[in-house]
VMD Tcl script that draws the C-alpha trace (Angstrom):
set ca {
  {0.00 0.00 0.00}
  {1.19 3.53 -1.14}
  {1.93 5.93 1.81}
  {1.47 8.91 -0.49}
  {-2.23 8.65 -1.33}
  {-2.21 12.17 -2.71}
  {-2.42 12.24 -6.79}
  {-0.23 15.83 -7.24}
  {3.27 15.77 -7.94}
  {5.22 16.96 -4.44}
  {8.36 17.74 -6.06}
  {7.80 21.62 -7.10}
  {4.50 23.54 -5.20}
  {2.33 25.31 -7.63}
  {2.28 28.97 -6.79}
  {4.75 29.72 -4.15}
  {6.12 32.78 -4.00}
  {9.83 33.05 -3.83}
  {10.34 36.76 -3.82}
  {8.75 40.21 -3.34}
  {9.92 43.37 -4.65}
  {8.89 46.61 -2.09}
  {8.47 50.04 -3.08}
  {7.80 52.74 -0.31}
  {6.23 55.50 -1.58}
  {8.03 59.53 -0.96}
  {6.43 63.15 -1.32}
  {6.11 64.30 -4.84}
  {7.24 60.83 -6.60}
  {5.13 57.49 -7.39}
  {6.55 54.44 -6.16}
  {7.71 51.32 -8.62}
  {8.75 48.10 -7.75}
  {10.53 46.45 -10.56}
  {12.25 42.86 -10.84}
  {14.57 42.19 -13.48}
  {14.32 39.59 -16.35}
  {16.67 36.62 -16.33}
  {17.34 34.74 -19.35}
  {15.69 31.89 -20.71}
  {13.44 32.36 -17.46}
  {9.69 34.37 -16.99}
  {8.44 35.60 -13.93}
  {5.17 34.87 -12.58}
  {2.95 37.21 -10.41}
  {1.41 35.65 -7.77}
  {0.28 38.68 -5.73}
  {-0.11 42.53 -5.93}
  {-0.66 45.06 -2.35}
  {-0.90 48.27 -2.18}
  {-1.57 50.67 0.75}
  {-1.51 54.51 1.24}
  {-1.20 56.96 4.27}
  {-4.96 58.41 3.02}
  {-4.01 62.34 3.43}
  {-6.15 62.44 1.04}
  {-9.15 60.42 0.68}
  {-10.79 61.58 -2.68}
  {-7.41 60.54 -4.56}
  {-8.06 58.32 -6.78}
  {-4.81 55.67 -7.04}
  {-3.92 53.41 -10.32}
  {-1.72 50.30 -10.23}
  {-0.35 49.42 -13.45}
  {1.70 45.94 -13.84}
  {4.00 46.06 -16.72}
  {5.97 43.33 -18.95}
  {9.36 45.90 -18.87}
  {9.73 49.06 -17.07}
  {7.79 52.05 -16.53}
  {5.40 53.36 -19.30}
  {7.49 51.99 -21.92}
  {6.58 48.60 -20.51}
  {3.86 46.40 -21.87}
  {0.60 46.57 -20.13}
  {-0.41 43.61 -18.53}
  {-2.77 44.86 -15.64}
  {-4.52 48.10 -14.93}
  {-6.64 47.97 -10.98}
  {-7.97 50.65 -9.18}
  {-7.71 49.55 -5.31}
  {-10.66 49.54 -3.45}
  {-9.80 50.53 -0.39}
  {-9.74 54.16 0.14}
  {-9.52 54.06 4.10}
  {-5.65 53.16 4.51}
  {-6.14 49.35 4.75}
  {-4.13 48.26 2.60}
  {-5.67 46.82 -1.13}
  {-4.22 42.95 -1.22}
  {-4.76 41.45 -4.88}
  {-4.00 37.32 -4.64}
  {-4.32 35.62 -7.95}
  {-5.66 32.20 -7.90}
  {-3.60 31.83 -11.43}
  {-0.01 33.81 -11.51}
  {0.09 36.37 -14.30}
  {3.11 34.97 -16.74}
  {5.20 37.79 -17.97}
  {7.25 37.17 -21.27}
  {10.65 34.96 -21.18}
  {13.17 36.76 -20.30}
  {11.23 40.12 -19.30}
  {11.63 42.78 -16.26}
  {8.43 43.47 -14.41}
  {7.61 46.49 -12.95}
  {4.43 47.76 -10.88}
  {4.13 51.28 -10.63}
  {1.46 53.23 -8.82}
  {-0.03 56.83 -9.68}
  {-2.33 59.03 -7.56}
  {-4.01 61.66 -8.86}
  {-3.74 64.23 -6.41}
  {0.03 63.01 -5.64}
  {-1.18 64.29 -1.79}
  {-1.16 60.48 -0.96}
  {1.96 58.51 -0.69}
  {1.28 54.96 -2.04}
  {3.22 52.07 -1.62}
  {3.50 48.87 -3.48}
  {4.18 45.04 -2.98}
  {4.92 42.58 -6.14}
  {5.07 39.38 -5.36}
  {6.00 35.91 -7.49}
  {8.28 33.27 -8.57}
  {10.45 32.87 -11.47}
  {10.52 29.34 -13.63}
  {12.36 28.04 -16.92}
  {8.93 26.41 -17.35}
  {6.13 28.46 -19.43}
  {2.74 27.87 -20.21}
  {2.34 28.80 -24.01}
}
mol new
graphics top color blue
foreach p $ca { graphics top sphere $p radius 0.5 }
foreach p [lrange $ca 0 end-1] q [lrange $ca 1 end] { graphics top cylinder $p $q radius 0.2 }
display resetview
């Protein structure tokens, strides 16, 4: 009789996050976390946060997760967070987001005001394996 009665594979979880990239946002700029690209490798996004001190609570605040840097990045994902208190806006995907082979990713944050400092969390893993 087996001992391992489980049917999944144990060798390699499925969405673990390995790393996290942390941007704290300053007066006057908007935060980015970026994560560079290794070769022959894509990163994979398990997990976005974002909080804010509130000094202004009609700001509005964007989160845009890029394939590459900055605006000259690909889009991937465009959220508005939902929490407009201070509590922090915590974005777990039950899927990671793949980002291309051998890309950077970056998540970058914008307020409209720029009255609120924002701050970011990226979180993921990075695998030779793709899903195509």
């Amino acid at each position: 009789m087996s001992k391992n009665l489980s049917p999944y594979n144990k060798v390699q979880a499925g969405f673990v996050t390995t790393w996290t990239e942390v941007s704290t946002g300053v007066d006057g700029a908007d935060p980015e976390c970026v994560r560079a690209g290794e070769g022959n490798k894509s990163h994979f996004i398990t997990f976005i946060v974002c909080n804010t001190d509130n000094t202004d609570p009609g700001d509005s605040i964007l989160v845009y997760l890029r394939a590459g840097v900055k605006t000259s990045g690909t889009l991937m994902l465009e959220v508005w967070p939902m929490e407009q208190d201070g509590t922090p806006s915590v974005i777990n995907f039950s899927s990671p987001i793949q980002m291309p082979e051998g890309s950077a990713v970056s998540l970058e944050g914008i307020t409209s005001s720029g009255d609120d400092k924002c701050s970011l969390t990226l979180g993921g893993f990075t695998s030779p394996s793709r899903v195509d």
